[in-house]
N, C-alpha and C positions, 0 to 999 in steps of 0.2 A: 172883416173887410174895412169897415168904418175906423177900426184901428191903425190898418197899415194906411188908407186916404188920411189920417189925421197926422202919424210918421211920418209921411211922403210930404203934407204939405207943412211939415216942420225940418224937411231935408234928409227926412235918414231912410235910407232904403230898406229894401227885403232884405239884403245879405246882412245888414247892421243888422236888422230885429234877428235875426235867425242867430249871427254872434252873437248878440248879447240875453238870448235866452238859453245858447250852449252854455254859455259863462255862469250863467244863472245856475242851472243845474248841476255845473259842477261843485259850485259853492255851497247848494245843497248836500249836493252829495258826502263833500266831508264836510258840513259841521254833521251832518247824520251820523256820519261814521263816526267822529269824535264822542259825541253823545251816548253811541250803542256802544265804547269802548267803556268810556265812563258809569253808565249804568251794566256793564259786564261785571267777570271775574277781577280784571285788570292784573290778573295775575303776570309776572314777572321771576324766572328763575333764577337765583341766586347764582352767579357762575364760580363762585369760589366752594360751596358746600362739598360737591361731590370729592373735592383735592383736599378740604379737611378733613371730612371724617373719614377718609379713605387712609387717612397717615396715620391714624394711630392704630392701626387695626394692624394685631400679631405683634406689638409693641411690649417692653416690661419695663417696670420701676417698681424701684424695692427701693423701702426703707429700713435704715440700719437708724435706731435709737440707744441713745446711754441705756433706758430704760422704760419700759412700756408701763402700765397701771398708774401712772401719773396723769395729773388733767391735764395737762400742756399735748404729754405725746401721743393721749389717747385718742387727744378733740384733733389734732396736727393726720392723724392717720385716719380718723373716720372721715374726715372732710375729702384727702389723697384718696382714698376708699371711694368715696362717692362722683367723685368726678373719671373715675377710671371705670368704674361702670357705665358712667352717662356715656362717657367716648369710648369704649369697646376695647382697653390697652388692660394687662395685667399687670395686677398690682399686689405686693407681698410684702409682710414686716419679717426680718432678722434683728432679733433683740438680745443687742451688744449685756443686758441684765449688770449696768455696773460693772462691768466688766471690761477693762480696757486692750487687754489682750486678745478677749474674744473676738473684741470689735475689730480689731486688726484682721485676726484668723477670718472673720464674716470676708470684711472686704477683700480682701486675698482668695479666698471661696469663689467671690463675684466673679474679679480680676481672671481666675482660671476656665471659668465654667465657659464652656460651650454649647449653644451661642449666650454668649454675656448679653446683662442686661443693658439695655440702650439708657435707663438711667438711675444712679443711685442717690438718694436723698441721705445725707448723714448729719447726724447729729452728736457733735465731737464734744468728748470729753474734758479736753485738753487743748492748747492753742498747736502741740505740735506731734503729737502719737498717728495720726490719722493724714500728715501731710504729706509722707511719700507715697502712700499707700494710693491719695486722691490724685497725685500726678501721674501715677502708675493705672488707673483707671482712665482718665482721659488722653494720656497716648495713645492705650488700647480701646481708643473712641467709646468709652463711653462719658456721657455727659453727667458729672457728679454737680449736685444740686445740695448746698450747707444748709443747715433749715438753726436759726437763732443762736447758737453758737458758734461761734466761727473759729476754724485752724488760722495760723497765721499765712498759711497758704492761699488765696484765693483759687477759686475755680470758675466753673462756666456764668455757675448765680449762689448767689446769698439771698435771705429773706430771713428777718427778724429784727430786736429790738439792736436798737445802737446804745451798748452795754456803758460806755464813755458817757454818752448824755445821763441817762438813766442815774450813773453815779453821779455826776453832778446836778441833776435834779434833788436825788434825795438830801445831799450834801449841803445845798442850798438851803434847804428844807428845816434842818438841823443849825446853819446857822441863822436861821430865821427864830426859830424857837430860844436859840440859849443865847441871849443876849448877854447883859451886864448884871442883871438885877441873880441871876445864875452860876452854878460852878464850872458852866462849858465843858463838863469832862463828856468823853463820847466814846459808847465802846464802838467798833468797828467788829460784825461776821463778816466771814468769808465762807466760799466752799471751798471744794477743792484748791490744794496752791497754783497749779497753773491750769483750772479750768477759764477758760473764757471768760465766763458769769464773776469767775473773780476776778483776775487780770486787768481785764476792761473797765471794769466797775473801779476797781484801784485808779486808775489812769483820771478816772473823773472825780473822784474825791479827793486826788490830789492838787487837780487842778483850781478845786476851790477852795479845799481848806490849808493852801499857799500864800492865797490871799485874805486868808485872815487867820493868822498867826495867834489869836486868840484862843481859840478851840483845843480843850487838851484832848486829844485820842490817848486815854488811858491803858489802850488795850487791843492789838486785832488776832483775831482768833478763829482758826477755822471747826466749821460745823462739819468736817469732814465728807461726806458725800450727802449731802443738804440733808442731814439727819436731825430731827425734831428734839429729841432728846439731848442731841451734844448742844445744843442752842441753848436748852433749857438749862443743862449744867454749867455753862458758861456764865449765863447771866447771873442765875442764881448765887453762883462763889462775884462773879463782879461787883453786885450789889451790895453782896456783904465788905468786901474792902472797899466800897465807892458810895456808900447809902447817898451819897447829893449827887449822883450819877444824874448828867441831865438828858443824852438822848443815848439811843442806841440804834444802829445802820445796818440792818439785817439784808443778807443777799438777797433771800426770796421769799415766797409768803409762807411757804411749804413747811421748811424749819424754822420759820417765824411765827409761827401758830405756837411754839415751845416756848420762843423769845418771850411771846406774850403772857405766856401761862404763867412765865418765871415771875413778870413784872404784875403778873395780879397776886401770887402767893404771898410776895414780900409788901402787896398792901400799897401799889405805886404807880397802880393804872390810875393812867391821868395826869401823872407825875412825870412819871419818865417816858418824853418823847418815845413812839418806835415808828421811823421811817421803813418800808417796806418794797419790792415790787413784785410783779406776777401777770399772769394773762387776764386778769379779773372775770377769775371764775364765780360759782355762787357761794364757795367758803367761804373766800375772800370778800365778796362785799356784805358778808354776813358780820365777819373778823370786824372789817371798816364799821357797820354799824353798829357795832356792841363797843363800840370803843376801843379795840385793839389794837387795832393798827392806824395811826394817828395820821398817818401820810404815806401813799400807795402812789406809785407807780405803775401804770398800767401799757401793757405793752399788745392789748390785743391779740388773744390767742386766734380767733375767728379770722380775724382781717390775715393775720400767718399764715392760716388755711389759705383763705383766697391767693395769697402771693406766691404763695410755693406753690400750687396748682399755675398760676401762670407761667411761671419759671419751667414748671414739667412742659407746659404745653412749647412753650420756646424753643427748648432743647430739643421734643421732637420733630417741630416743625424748622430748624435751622438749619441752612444749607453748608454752611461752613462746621468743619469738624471742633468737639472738645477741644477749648483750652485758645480758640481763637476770640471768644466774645465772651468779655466776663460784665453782670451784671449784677447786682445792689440793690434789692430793694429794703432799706430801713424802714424799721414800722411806726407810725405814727402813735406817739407816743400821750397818754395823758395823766396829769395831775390830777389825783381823789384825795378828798377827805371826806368826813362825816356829813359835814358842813353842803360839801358839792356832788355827792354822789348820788347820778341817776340812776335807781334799781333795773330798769327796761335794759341797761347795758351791758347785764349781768348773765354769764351763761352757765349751760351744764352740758355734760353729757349727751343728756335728750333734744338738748334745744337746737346744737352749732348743726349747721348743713352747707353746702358750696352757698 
């Protein structure tokens, strides 16, 4: 009472006091509520979850490999492996085994079977054996996924290294090494003649050893189907007609574990540059610390995993058909030596996971 006489004789009436303890209240009301939200779950549904994981499900992708027991296509398929379990889709390797006809007959296989797979992951031999076959599969909607090799055909996505840089890395690399005080002669491997890994790789060693017109390439010669032994035959007769032989440019670390072998038989580790590249697995930065491989190109087999998993996931999830949205992911590429090489970045088998 002594309240509202003390209001009144300040002018504000009963119906003021009564509004402004309504008002009161309800400004209690919610910060309370705000507070019981906050000290809650605060939980919040996700409204996109149930339309993801609902798409992959009854879903397939198969991958067609040159060749499986290698560390590129092993770590490439466990990692596809493991994300196709996480998301509930089937997932299956047809391994083309060197074999370039097979690999035709596999994807022809795909191409026929009912119901076809929604997507195929391939990895081509050659820049042009596998390129009708991949137009012939994305007519027939499905979404063909190239994993580091590439046809000169594109398709829906790429993922891997950019074969072009990679040669002009090592290239570089080589004329950093044989300067003036040297006989600049350089052998050049290849793989296969028109696989990719060579092709491409040509395209960037031309591009630099154009520009310096000093560099003799004594030699280029294919290791045949990246065979460790023909590497080793190679060098070993090269060095004998070449003994001031200053570098040599090997496609890959695989049959350059031979290259090397050759260059320590003959008493030259050390001597004779060998630039190299690879997924930098744990042979490879074993190779790199023992002195073998003088300069490596690293192309991230792990991080491939991860790209070509999103590339799968795009395809399923894309509203538009094969052959309308073509994507690139190049892989980030790094320069190793001895000198800079971090072991923590080194994988295996046991280690690579999504």
């Amino acid at each position: 009472m002594e309240c509202f006489r003390f209001n009144n004789r300040m002018g504000v009436g009963r119906k003021t006091v009564t509004l402004m303890i309504a008002m009161f209240a309800v400004l209690l009301a919610v910060c309370f509520a705000g507070q019981a939200y906050a000290q809650g779950s605060g939980a919040i549904k996700d409204p996109e979850r149930t339309r993801y994981y609902e798409l992959f499900k009854g879903k397939r992708v198969v991958f067609v490999p040159v060749f499986m027991g290698l560390d590129l296509t092993e770590a490439w398929s466990k990692i596809m492996g493991l994300q196709a379990k996480r998301l509930g889709y089937e997932y299956e390797v047809r391994n083309a085994n060197f074999d370039t006809s097979a690999g035709v007959q596999i994807l022809t296989q795909l191409l026929n079977e009912d119901p076809k797979p929604d997507v195929v992951v391939v990895h081509n031999p050659d820049v042009t054996s596998y390129a009708k076959i991949i137009k012939k599969l994305e007519d027939a909607g499905v979404y063909v996924v190239q994993l580091n090799m590439k046809s000169l055909a594109m398709s829906t996505g790429f993922a891997g290294g950019d074969a072009t840089v990679i040669g002009e890395m090592q290239a570089q690399s080589v004329v950093k090494h044989c300067g003036a005080d040297t006989s600049r002669k350089v052998l050049i491997l290849n793989g296969p003649t028109t696989a990719p890994w060579t092709v491409y790789l040509q395209t960037g060693y031309n591009n630099v050893f154009e520009k310096n017109p000093d560099i003799n390439i004594v030699a280029r010669q294919s290791v045949g189907n990246y065979e460790s032994s023909k590497a080793k035959s190679i060098t070993e007769v090269t060095l004998k007609q070449h003994p001031d032989l200053c570098a040599i440019i090997g496609v890959w670390d695989v049959p350059d574990l031979g290259t090397a072998s050759a260059i320590a038989q003959e008493g030259k580790t050390g001597q004779v540059f060998l630039s190299t590249n690879g997924g930098f697995s744990d042979f490879a930065c074993k190779a790199i610390q023992e002195g073998k491989f003088d300069n490596y190109i690293s192309f991230n087999v792990p991080g491939q995993g991860r790209d070509v998993n999103n590339l799968i996931q795009m395809a399923l999830q894309a509203p538009d058909e094969p052959g309308k949205l073509k994507v690139a992911l190049y892989s980030p590429l790094r320069e190793v030596t001895k000198a800079t090489m971090d072991a923590s970045a080194c994988w295996s088998l046991d280690t690579v996971h999504q």
